[in-house]
N, C-alpha and C positions, 0 to 999 in steps of 0.2 A: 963732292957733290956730283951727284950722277948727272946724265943729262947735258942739253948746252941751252943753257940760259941768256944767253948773249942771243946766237941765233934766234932764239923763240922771241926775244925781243926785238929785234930787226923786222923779222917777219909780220909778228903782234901789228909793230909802228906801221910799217909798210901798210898792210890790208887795212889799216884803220883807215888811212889817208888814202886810198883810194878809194875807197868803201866810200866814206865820205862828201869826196869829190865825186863820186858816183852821182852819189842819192841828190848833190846839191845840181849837177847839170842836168836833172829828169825831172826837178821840182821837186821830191818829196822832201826837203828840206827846206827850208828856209837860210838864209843865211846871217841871219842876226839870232839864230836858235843856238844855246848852249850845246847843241850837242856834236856840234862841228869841231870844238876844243874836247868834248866829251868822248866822243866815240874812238880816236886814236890813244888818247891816253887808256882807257879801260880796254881796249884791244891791247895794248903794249903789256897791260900786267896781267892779262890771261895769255898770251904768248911768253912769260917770263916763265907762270907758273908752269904749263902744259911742259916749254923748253926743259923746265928742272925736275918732271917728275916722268919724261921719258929715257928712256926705250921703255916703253911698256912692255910687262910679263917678258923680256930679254933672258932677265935671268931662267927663268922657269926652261926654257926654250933650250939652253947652252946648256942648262944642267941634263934634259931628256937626250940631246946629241952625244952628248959624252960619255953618257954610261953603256957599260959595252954591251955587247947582244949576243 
């Protein structure tokens, strides 16, 4: 599996729960709103996904450096 999926999950988790905690100490949340348990869970599985499907274009990159001139 290319990518690090672990990390993009960590990070995901992380910015959910502050993001979160953000929105709930500025008022724009409420705190008996579903999306307090919502918003770090679906941050975690787009940081999973993003984690596994980077380096983007890397290959592309390593292939133009290596070919000789």
């Amino acid at each position: 599996m290319k990518g690090r999926p672990v990390r993009g999950a960590v990070c995901g988790l992380l910015f959910g729960l502050f993001l979160t905690v953000f929105l709930l100490s500025v008022g724009v949340l409420p705190l008996d709103s579903i999306l307090v348990v919502v918003l770090p869970v679906l941050l975690l599985v787009v940081g999973v996904g993003l984690g596994a499907a980077a380096p983007f274009k890397r290959d592309r990159l390593q292939r133009a450096s290596a070919a000789p001139q």
